[in-house]
C-alpha positions, 0 to 999 in steps of 0.5 A: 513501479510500472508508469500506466500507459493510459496516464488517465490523470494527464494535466490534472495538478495535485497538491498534497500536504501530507507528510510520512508514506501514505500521502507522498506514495499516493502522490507518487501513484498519481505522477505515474498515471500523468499527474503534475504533482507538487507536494508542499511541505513545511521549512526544514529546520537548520541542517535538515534536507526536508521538513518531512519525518520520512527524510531522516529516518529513511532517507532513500524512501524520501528520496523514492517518494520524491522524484519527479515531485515538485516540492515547495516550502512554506509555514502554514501557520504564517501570512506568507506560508498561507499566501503561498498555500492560496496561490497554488489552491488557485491552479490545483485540481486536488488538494491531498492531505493527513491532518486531523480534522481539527488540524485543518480546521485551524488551517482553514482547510475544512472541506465546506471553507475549501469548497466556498473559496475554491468550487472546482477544487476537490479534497482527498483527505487521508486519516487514520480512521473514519468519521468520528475516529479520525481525530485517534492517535494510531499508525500502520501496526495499530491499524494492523491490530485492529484489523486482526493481522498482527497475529504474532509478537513479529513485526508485519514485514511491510507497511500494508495499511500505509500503503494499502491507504495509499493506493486507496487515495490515488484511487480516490483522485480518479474519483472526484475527477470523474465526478467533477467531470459530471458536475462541474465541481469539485468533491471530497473523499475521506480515505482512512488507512484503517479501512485500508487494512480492514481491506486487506484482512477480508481473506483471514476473515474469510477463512482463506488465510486462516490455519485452517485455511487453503492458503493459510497452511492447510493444503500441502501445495501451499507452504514455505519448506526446507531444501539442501541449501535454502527455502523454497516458496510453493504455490502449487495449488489448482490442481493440476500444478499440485498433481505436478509437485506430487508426481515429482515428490513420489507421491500420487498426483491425487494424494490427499493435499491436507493429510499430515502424510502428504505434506509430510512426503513433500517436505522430505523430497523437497529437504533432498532438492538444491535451490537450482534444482527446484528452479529447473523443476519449475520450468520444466513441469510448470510448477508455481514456486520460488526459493528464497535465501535462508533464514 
C-alpha cells in the first residue's frame, strides 16, 4: 500500500471501535494519509493477543491491520472502560465505529448523546446496511448476494464489500474534516458495507461485466486462455492493442472481436505460446496481458 504524499488527515486523531476488517482497514487508510490513529478495543480473554476476532482467525491480517496503530484496552460495558472511553473522546477528532445502532444506544454512543457531549467530535459510523436495515444480521458474501455478485456457487476471491466499506469510511473522515472546517463542529456520516457493494455491482448492472458484455466475456481480446505451460490474462481491448494481439495470432487486425471464430484463432495461437513467450510479446508489440500460474 502506497502512504498519500499530501497526508491530507495530518494531525487529526481518529479513534475507532470497530472490530474485524472494514474498520481496522479504514483505519489503517487514515494512518496512511497522516492520521494519529488509536483503535480501542476490548480486553483479550486469558491466552489471546487481542480481543479482536481478526487475530485468531488471521493472524497476519491483524498484524497488517495494526502497524502503526496505537492500540488501547478497555471493557466499555464497565466504569473504568468508560472513563478510558471519555478520556480519549476528549482529544479525538473522529471517532469510528461497527455497532449496531442499538449496540451504541447502550453504550451511550448515539450520535445526538455524542454530539451534546463532544460538539467538535465527529462519528463515522460503518453497519451493515442503511437506515432501517442497519440492525440485519449480514456480512461480506450477503451483501455480495444482494448486490447480484455472487453468480456461481465459488466464493468471491476477496472481501469486496469490506473493504470496498472501508475505503468508503476513510473517504467519509475527509468528509466530516471538511465539514468541520466550514462549520465549526463535528458530523456523522453512516457508511453501509451494502452500499459499498451495490458500488461495485454498478458495471454488471450496467452491462460491462455481464456475458454478453465487452469485459464480461464477449470481446475475444477480453478473456483468460490456456498457453503451452500456464494461463494468460488478455486485455487487449482499445482497438489499437486488439489489432496488436490479432496480427500476432494470424488473424486480420479487423477481425471481428465477438465471433466465436475469432476467439476461437486466438485461443489456438495462444495454447502454442510459453508464458515467456507472451511476456516478450507484450513488450515488445505493447499488448495488455499477464500470465498467471495454472489452475
Amino acid at each position: 500500500m502506497t502512504a498519500s504524499p499530501l497526508r491530507p488527515l495530518l494531525h487529526t486523531r481518529i479513534l475507532s471501535l470497530a472490530l474485524n476488517l472494514p474498520g481496522p482497514a479504514a483505519l489503517l487508510r487514515c494512518r496512511d494519509l497522516g492520521a494519529q490513529c488509536t483503535k480501542l478495543e476490548p480486553p483479550p480473554a486469558s491466552g489471546h493477543t487481542s480481543a479482536d476476532p481478526m487475530a485468531t482467525y488471521c493472524p497476519p491480517a491483524y498484524a497488517a491491520l495494526h502497524e502503526g496503530i496505537e492500540v488501547v484496552h478497555a471493557h466499555l460495558k464497565t466504569e473504568a472502560g468508560q472513563a478510558v472511553l471519555a478520556e480519549q473522546l476528549e482529544r479525538t477528532d473522529v471517532l469510528m465505529t461497527s455497532f449496531r445502532p442499538s449496540a451504541l444506544l447502550k453504550l451511550g454512543l448515539q450520535w445526538d448523546a455524542l454530539h451534546a457531549r463532544y460538539p467538535r467530535l465527529s462519528l463515522v459510523r460503518i453497519v451493515g446496511a442503511p437506515g432501517e436495515r442497519a440492525e440485519e444480521p449480514g456480512h461480506d458474501l450477503t451483501y455480495l448476494a444482494e448486490a447480484g455478485l455472487v453468480t456461481h456457487n465459488t466464493l468471491p476471491s476477496t472481501l469486496y464489500a469490506d473493504m470496498g466499506g472501508a475505503l468508503l469510511a476513510s473517504e467519509a473522515v475527509l468528509q466530516v474534516q471538511l465539514a468541520r472546517a466550514a462549520s465549526g463542529t463535528g458530523a456523522c456520516v453512516e457508511v453501509a458495507l451494502s452500499d459499498a457493494a451495490a458500488w461495485l455491482a454498478h458495471p454488471r448492472h450496467w452491462g460491462l461485466t455481464a456475458p454478453d458484455g465487452e469485459v464480461g466475456g464477449a470481446h475475444a481480446g477480453y478473456q483468460v486462455y490456456e498457453c503451452a505451460d500456464t494461463r494468460v490474462a488478455v486485455a487487449a481491448l482499445e482497438p489499437h492493442f486488439t489489432a496488436r494481439l490479432f496480427l500476432a495470432a494470424g488473424l486480420p487486425a479487423d477481425a471481428d472481436p465477438r465471433a466465436p471464430s475469432t476467439r476461437n484463432g486466438i485461443a489456438a495461437y495462444l495454447r502454442t505460446q510459453s508464458a515467456d513467450d507472451l511476456n516478450m510479446l507484450a513488450h515488445t508489440q505493447d499488448i495488455p496481458l499477464h500470465t498467471l500460474p495454472r489452475g
